[in-house]
C-alpha positions in Angstrom: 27.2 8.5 4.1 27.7 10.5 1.0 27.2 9.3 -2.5 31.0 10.6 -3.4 32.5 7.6 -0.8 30.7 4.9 -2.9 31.6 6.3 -6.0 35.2 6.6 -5.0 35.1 2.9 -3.9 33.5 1.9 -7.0 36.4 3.1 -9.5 39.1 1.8 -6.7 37.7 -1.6 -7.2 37.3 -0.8 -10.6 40.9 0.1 -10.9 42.3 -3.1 -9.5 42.3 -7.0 -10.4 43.4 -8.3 -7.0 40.2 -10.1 -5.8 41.8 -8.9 -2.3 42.0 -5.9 -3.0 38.6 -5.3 -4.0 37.5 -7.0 -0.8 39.5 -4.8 1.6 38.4 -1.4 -0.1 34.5 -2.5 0.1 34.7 -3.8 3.7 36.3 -0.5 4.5 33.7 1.3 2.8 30.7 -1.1 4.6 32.1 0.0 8.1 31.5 3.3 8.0 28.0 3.0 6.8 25.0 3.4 8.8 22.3 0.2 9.7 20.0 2.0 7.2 23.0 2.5 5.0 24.5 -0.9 4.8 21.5 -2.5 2.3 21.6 0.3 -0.2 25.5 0.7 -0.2 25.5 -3.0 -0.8 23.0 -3.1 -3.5 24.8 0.2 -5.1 28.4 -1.6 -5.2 27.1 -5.0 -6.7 25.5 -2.4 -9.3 21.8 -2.7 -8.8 19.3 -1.0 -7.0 17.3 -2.1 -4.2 14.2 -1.1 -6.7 15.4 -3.4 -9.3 14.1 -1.0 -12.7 12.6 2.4 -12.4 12.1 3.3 -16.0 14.9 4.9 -16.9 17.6 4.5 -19.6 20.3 5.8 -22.4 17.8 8.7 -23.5 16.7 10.5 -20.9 20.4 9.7 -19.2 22.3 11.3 -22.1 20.6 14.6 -21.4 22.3 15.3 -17.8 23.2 18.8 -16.7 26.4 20.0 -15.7 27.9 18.6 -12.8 28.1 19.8 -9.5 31.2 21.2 -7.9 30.9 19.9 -4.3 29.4 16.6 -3.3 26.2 16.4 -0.7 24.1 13.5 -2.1 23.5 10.8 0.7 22.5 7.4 0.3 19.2 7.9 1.8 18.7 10.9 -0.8 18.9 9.0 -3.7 17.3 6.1 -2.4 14.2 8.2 -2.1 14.6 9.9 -5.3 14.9 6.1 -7.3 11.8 5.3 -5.1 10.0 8.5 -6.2 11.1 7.6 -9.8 10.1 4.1 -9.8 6.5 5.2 -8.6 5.5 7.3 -11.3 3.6 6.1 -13.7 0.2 7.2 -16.1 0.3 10.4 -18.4 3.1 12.7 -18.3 5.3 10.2 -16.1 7.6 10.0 -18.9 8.3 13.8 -18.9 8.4 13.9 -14.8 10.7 10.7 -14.6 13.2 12.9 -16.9 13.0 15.5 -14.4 13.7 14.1 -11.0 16.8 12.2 -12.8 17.8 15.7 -14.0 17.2 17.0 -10.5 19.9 14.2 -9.2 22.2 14.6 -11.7 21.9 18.3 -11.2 23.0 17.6 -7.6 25.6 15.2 -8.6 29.0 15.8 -8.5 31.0 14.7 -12.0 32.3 11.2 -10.0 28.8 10.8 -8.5 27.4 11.5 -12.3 29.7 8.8 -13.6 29.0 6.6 -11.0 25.2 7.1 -11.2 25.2 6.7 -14.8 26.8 3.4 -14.9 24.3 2.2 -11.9 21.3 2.8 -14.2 22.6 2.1 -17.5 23.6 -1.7 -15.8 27.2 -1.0 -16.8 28.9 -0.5 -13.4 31.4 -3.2 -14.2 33.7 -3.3 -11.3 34.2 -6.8 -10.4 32.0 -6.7 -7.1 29.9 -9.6 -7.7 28.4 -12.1 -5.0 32.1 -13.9 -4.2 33.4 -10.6 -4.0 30.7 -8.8 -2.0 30.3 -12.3 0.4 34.1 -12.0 1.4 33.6 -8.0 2.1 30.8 -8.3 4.0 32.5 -11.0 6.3 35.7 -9.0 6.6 33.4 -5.9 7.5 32.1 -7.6 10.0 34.7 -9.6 10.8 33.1 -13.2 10.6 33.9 -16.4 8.9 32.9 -16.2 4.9 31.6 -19.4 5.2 28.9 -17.7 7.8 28.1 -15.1 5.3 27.7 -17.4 2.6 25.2 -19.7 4.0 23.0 -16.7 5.1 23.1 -15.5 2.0 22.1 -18.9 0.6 18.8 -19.0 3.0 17.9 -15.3 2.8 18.5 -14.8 -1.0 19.9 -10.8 -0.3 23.3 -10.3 0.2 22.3 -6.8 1.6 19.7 -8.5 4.2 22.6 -10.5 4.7 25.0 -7.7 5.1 22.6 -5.7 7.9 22.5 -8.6 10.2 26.6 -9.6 9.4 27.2 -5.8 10.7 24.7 -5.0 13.7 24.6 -8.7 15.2 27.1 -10.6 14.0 27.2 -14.6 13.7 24.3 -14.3 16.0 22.0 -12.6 13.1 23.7 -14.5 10.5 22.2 -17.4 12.2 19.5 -16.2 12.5 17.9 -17.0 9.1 16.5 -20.4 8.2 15.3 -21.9 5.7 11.3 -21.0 5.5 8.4 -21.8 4.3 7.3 -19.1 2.2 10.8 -17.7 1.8 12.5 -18.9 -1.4 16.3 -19.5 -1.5 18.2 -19.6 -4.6 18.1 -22.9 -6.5 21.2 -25.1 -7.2 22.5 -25.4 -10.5 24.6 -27.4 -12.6 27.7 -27.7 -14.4 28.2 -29.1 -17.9 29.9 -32.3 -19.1 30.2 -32.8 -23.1 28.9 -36.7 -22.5 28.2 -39.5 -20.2 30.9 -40.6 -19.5 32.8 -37.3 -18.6 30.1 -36.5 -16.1 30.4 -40.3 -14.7 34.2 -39.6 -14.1 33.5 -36.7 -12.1 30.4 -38.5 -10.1 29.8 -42.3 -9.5 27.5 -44.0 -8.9 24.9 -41.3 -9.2 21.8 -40.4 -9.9 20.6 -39.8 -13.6 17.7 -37.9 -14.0 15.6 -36.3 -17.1 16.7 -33.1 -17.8 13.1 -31.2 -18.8 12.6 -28.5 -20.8 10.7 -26.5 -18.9 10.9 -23.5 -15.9 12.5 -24.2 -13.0 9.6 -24.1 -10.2 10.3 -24.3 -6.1 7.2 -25.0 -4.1 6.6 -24.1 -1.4 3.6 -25.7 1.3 2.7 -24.6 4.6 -1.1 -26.1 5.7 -3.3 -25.1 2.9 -1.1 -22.2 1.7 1.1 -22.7 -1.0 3.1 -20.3 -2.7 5.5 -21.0 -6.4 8.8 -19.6 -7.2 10.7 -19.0 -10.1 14.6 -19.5 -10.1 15.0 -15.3 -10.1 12.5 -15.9 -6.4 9.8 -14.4 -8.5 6.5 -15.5 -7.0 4.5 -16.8 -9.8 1.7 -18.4 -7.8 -1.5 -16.3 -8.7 -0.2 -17.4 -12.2 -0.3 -21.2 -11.5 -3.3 -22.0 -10.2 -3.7 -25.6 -11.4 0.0 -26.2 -9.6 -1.0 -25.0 -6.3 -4.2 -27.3 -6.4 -1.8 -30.2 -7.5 0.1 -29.8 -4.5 -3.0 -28.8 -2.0 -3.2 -32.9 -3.0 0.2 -34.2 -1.3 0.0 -35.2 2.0 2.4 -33.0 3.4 2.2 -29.9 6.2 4.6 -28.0 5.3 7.4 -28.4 2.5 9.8 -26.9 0.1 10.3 -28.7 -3.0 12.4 -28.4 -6.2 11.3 -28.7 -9.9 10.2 -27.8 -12.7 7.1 -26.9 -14.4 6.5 -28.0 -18.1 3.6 -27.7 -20.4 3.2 -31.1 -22.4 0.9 -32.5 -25.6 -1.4 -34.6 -25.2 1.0 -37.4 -26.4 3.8 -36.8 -23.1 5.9 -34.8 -25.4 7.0 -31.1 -23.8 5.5 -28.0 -25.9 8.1 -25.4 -27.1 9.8 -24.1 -24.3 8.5 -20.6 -25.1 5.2 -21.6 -24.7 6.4 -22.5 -21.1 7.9 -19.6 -20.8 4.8 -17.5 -21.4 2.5 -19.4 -19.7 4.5 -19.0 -16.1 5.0 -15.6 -17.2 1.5 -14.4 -18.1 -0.1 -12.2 -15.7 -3.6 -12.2 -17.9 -6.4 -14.7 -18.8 -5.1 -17.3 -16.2 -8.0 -19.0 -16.4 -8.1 -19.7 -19.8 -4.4 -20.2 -20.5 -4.7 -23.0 -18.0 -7.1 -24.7 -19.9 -5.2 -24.0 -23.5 -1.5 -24.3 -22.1 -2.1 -26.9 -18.6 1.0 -27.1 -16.5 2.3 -30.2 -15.0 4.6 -30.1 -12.2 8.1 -33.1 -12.0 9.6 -32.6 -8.7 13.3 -33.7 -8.1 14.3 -32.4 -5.1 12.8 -31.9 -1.5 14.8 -29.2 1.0 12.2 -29.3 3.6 9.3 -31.8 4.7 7.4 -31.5 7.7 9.7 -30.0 10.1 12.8 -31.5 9.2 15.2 -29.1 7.0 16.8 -31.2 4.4 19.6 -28.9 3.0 22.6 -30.7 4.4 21.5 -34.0 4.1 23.2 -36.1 0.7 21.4 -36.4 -2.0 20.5 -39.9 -1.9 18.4 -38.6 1.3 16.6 -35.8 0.0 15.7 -38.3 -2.8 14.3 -40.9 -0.2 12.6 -38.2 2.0 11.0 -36.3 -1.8 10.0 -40.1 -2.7 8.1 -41.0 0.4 6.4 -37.2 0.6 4.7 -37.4 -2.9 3.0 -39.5 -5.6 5.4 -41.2 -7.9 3.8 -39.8 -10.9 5.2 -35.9 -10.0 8.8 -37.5 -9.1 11.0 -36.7 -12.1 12.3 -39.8 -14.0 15.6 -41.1 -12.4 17.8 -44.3 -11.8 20.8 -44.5 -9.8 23.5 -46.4 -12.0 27.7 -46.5 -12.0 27.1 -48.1 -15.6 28.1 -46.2 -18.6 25.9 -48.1 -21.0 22.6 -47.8 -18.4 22.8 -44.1 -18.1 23.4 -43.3 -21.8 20.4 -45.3 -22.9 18.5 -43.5 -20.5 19.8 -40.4 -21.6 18.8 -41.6 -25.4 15.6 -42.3 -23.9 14.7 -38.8 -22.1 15.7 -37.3 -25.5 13.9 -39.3 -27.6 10.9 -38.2 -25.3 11.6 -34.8 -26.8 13.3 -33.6 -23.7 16.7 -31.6 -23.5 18.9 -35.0 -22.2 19.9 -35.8 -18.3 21.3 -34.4 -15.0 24.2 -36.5 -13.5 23.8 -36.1 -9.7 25.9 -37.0 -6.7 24.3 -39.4 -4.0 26.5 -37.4 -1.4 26.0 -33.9 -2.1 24.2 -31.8 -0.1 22.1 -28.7 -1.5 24.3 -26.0 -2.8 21.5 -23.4 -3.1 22.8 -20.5 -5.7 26.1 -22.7 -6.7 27.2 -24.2 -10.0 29.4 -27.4 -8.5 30.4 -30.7 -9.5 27.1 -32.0 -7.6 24.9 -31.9 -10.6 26.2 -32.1 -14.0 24.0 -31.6 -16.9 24.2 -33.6 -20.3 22.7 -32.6 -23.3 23.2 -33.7 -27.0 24.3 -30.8 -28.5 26.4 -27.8 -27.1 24.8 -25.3 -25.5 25.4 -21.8 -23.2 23.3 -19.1 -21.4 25.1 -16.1 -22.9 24.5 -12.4 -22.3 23.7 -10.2 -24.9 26.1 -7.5 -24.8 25.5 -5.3 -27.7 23.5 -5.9 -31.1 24.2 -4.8 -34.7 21.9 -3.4 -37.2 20.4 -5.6 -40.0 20.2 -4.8 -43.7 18.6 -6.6 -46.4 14.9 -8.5 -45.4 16.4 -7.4 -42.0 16.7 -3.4 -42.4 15.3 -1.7 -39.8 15.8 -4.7 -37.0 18.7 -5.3 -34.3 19.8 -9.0 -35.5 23.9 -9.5 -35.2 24.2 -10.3 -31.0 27.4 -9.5 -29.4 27.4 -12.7 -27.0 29.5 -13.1 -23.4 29.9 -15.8 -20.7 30.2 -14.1 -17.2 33.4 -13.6 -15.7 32.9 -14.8 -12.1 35.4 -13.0 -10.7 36.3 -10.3 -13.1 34.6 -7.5 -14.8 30.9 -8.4 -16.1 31.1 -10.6 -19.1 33.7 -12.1 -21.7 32.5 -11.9 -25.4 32.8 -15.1 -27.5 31.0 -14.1 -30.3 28.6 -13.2 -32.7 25.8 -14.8 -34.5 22.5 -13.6 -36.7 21.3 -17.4 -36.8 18.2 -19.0 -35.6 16.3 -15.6 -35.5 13.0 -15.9 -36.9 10.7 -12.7 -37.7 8.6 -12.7 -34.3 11.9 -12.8 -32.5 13.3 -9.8 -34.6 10.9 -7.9 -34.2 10.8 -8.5 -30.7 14.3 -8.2 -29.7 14.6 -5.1 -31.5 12.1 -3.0 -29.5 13.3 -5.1 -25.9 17.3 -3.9 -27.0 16.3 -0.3 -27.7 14.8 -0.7 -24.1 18.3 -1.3 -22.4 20.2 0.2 -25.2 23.0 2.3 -22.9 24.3 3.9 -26.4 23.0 6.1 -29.6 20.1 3.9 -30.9 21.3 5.2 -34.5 25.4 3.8 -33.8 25.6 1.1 -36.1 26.3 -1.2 -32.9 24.1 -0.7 -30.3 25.0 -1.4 -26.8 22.8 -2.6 -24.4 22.6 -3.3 -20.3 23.6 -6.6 -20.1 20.0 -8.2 -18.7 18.7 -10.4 -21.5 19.9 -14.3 -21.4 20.2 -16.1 -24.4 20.4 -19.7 -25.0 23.1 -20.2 -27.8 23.7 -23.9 -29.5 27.1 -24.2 -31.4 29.2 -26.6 -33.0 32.4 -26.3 -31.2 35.0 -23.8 -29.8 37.6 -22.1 -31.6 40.9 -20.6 -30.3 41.1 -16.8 -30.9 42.9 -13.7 -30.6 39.7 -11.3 -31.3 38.2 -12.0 -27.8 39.4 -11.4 -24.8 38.8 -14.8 -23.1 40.7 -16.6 -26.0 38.1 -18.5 -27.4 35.2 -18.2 -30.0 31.7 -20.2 -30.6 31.7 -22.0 -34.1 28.6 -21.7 -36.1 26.6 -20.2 -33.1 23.1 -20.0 -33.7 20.1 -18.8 -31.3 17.9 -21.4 -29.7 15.2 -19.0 -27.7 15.3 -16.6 -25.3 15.4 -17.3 -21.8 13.8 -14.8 -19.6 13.7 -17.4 -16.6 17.2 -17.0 -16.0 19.1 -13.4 -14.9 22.6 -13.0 -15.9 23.6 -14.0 -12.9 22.7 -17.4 -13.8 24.3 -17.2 -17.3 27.5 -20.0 -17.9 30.9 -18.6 -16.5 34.0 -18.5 -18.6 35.0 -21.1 -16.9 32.5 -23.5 -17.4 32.9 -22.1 -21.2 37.0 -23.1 -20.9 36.1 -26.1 -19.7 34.0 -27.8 -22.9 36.7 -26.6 -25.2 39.7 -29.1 -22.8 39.3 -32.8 -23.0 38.5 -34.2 -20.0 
């Protein structure tokens, strides 16, 4: 397959808003591909690369060369080339990276260049995200979504999923389980502004502490264990104190759901960031465990010796968790209809310094990678998980630094992500100074343009008073007195709040 068909595709989806649409010209498209083809052609229209980052952004991209005037890239061909690019590294790989990506470009066509550039910049906004690219893939291949969509909830890879959906059919697509050493994307939750709004939606339920601290899944098989962040990063060389916490539980084999949390010697959580950069240091493990030790709350169990738990209720994974492991690694929880029991135990978790409670049904199963009306979080002040889109330059104290951030909610079925905002608040030196050099890194326009654009990859966690109605932003609303609460670089986009679940704070429930 040439490049030129997937860069056609990509501005006919772009062109359109009907969600059918969209899925008709990307099944078409996933036909005609090759078994080798399928993954990357996947990958390419959900606008990522099967490499993840190779290195390469808005400078050495503004210097292409002239187009070509006939297309002949194939997938494979610049698969290889963003593999060659990705590998080079050491003095002088700055100097050959520009080179191979004028090489492509050179062989590019002025569609295939557009295309291209948008695929590395992060900016191929075309409205092909996972519900789009789930429904293609099972009209490609002619096979129930709701096939398509599990798979893709076990596997993780929609283009793994895609290659089986194509060359065996339901067959392949039931071929992956859950596994032990395999991690599936974790379930999330929606948002309710209080107790008793998330109590209307489920009841009774489960109310459980909601921690501030990285989202972990465990996973045990015999005296292996490996640990997962919620992006399936495996984190487990960097967590040595949790895998010999849960060498102790008297399990075989297991896949359990958490989070891990680094806590003063009163019970109280550190600062999330010190969390964060514990579970993310690759250095000095040994020594970071003894100045920042992790402990491990568990609240969920999806498999225990043998038995796969996924589509059994809540109330039944609970059980099955609670009889697996010591009570003291279970996540504080009561199961309550009451109003005035859960909201003093929500006063409780947050008087413990933690971020409030999740409101869970005792009938939902596990919606790995889904945002539902199973779990509802509850905190005591507004916050989202916004994108940073774009960042303005500071002046005064702040001259010289990236500080105002452009802020959007993903549209889940649209193009990307729906600004709501601006704010300069909450931004202390260190984090200037940091963000500044990590936006210049994804910056996709002139670093010296007073607004600086930027791939939308970084997730911010934004607290604000209220919601506004306005005509400045597209999605009709606008954050009041936004202010930035931390960084969260556990979380992809991906996982950032929708639109919707912005629309939904600002109407009474």
């Amino acid at each position: 397959m040439l490049l030129i068909e997937l860069a056609r595709t990509s501005r006919s989806v772009a062109e359109t808003s009907s969600r059918l649409a969209k899925t008709q010209a990307i099944a078409e498209t996933l036909r005609t591909a090759t078994p080798a083809e399928v993954p990357i052609a996947v990958a390419y229209l959900s606008g990522e690369l099967p490499q993840r980052q190779i290195g390469v952004g808005w400078a050495t991209l503004r210097d292409a060369p002239a187009p070509a005037t006939e297309p002949s890239l194939t997938l494979a061909a610049v698969d290889a080339m963003f593999s060659a690019i990705k590998e080079l590294s050491g003095p002088g790989s700055q100097a050959a990276r520009r080179d191979l990506v004028a090489e492509l470009f050179g062989l590019a066509t002025e569609d295939e260049q557009r295309f291209l550039g948008g695929l590395l910049s992060g900016e191929l906004r075309q409205g092909a995200q996972d519900g789009v690219m789930t429904e293609a893939i099972a009209k490609a291949a002619e096979l129930p979504v709701a096939e398509v969509r599990r798979a893709h909830m076990l596997r993780g890879s929609l283009a793994a999923v895609a290659s089986a959906a194509l060359a065996e059919g339901v067959a392949g697509l039931r071929g992956f389980h859950l596994e032990v050493g395999r991690p599936l994307r974790p379930m999330l939750a929606s948002s309710a502004p209080g107790i008793a709004e998330a109590l209307a939606k489920v009841s009774p339920a489960a109310v459980e502490w909601k921690l501030d601290g990285v989202r972990a899944q465990i996973h045990r098989s015999g005296p292996e264990v490996a640990v997962f962040t919620r992006t399936l990063d495996d984190i487990t060389a960097r967590v040595p104190e949790v895998v010999e916490v849960a060498l102790t539980w008297p399990v075989r084999d297991a896949v359990l759901d958490g989070e891990l949390i680094a806590l003063r010697p009163d019970g109280r959580p550190r600062p999330f960031q010190e969390t964060a950069s514990r579970t993310g240091s690759r250095s000095d493990v040994s020594l970071l465990r003894t100045e920042i030790p992790l402990a491990v709350f568990l609240f969920d169990a999806l498999r225990l010796d043998g038995a796969d738990l996924l589509d059994e209720t809540g109330a039944r994974r609970q059980e099955a968790l609670a009889a697996a492991v010591p009570a003291e690694v279970i996540t504080p929880r009561i199961v309550t209809a009451d109003e005035a029991e859960a909201t003093a135990f929500y006063a409780d978790a947050v008087e413990h310094g933690h971020e409030g409670v999740v409101v869970k049904s005792l009938d939902a199963p596990y919606a790995a990678g889904r945002r539902g009306a199973g779990w509802i979080k509850v905190k005591p002040r507004h916050t989202l998980d916004l994108v940073v889109l774009a960042a303005e330059w500071g002046h005064g104290r702040r001259k010289g630094r990236l500080s105002n951030l452009h802020l959007g909610a993903r549209d889940p079925d649209g193009e990307g992500f729906v600004m709501l905002g601006k704010t300069f608040k909450g931004l202390t030196d260190e984090l200037l100074t940091w963000q500044t050099k990590r936006l210049l890194e994804l910056a996709v326009s002139p670093a010296d343009a007073w607004v600086v654009h930027v791939r939308p990859e970084l997730v911010v966690e934004i607290a604000f008073d209220g919601l506004q109605r306005s005509t400045r932003y597209p999605g009709g609303l606008a954050l009041r007195f936004a202010r930035v609460l931390r960084y969260r670089p556990d979380k992809t986009p991906a996982q950032a709040d929708t639109i919707t679940t912005v629309r939904s704070l600002a109407t009474p429930t």
